[in-house]
Structure formats: structure tokens, C-alpha cells
C-alpha positions in Angstrom: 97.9 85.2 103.2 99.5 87.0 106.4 97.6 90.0 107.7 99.7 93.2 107.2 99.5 94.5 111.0 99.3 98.1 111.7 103.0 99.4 113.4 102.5 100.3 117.4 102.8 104.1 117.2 101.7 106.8 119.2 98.3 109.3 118.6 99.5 111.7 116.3 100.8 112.3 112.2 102.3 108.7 111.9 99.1 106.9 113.3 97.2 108.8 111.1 100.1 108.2 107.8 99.8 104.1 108.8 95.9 104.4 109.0 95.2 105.9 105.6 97.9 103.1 104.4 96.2 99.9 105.8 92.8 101.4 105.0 93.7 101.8 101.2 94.9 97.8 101.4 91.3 97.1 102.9 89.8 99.1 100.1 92.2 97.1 97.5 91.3 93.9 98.8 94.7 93.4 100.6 96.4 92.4 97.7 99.4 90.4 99.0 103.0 91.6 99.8 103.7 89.5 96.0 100.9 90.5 94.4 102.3 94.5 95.5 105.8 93.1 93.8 104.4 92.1 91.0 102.2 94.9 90.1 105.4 97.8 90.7 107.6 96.2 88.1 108.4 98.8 85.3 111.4 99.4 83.2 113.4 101.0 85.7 112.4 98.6 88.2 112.0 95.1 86.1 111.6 93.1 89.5 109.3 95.3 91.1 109.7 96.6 94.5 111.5 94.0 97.1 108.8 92.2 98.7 110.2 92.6 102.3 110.4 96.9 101.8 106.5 96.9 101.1 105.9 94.5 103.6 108.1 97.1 105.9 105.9 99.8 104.9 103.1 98.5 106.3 104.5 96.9 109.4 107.7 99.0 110.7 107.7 102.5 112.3 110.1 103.6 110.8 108.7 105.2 107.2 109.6 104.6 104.0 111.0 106.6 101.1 108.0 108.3 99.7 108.7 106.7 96.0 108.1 103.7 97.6 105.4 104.5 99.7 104.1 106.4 96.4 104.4 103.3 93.8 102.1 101.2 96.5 99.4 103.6 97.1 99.3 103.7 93.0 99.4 100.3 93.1 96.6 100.1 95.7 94.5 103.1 93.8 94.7 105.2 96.8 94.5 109.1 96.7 98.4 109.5 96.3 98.1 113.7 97.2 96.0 112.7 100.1 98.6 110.6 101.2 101.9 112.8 100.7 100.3 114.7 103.2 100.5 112.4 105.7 103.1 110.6 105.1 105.2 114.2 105.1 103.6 115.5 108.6 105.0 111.8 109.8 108.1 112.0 108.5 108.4 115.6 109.3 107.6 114.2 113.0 109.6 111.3 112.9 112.6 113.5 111.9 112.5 115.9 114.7 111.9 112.5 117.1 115.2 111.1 115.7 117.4 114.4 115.0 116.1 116.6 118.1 117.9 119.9 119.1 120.7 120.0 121.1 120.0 121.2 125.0 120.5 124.8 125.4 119.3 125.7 121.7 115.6 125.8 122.3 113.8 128.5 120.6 111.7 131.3 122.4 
């Protein structure tokens, strides 16, 4: 089984979102990026989640949807409130990185 490696991010919200993440998969047992598939299959999603999104959820910067992110913590038994949290202060950060204000609008 591949190790699920931890994304290179900065100190700060989203180091904090991916820790809690990869720490819940310890605490699973690190199911595998399959076994994750297999286990997220309901009626509205018969097929599960597409192996290569939850394997980008662990391993990209970028983050996912919550649902996503949401249906794998379930999956992993994780504290899903815990981890709203920090998945919305790093998206909350990752949006200002990728939609910053225009020069001359800065607030004082």
C-alpha cells in the first residue's frame, strides 16, 4: 500500500487542516485510497468517491470540497465538527491566498 504523504504547506490553518487529516488515517489504520472508495458508496453515490479525489485530499494543497473531505473523515471515524473547523480556517486562508485584494483597496 502507498503511504498517503502529507502536502508541503506552510505553518499555519492548512498544516494544521492536513495534520488532523493524516492523523485520523493513522488512527483508522490507513485504510487504503480503495478501501476509502469502497466504504463512501451510497445511493447517491453507487461507486463511491473517485479513488484519485480522496487520494488528492490527502496529498494536494489545494483542499477539497468539504462533502468530500466530510464523507472520508466519516469514513475514517474522525471528529467531523473538529474537522470543519479546520478545514474552514484553511480554506478561508487558502481563499484570501488565491483571491487577494486589489492594490490600493487595503483596509485601515
Amino acid at each position: 500500500m502507498a503511504r498517503l504523504r502529507k502536502p508541503l504547506v506552510p505553518d499555519g490553518p492548512v498544516r494544521l487542516y492536513f495534520e488532523r487529516l493524516h492523523a485520523m488515517h493513522l488512527a483508522a489504520g490507513q485504510p487504503s485510497v480503495r478501501q476509502l472508495q469502497r466504504a463512501t458508496r451510497s445511493a447517491r453515490r453507487p461507486t463511491g468517491i473517485n479513488p484519485t479525489t480522496i487520494h488528492d485530499a490527502f496529498v494536494k494543497p489545494r483542499l477539497r470540497e468539504w462533502e468530500v473531505v466530510q464523507e472520508i473523515a466519516r469514513q475514517l471515524g474522525g471528529d467531523l465538527h473538529e474537522l470543519f473547523l479546520l478545514w474552514r480556517q484553511a480554506r478561508d486562508v487558502q481563499l484570501r491566498y488565491c483571491n487577494p485584494e486589489p492594490r490600493g483597496t487595503a483596509h485601515t
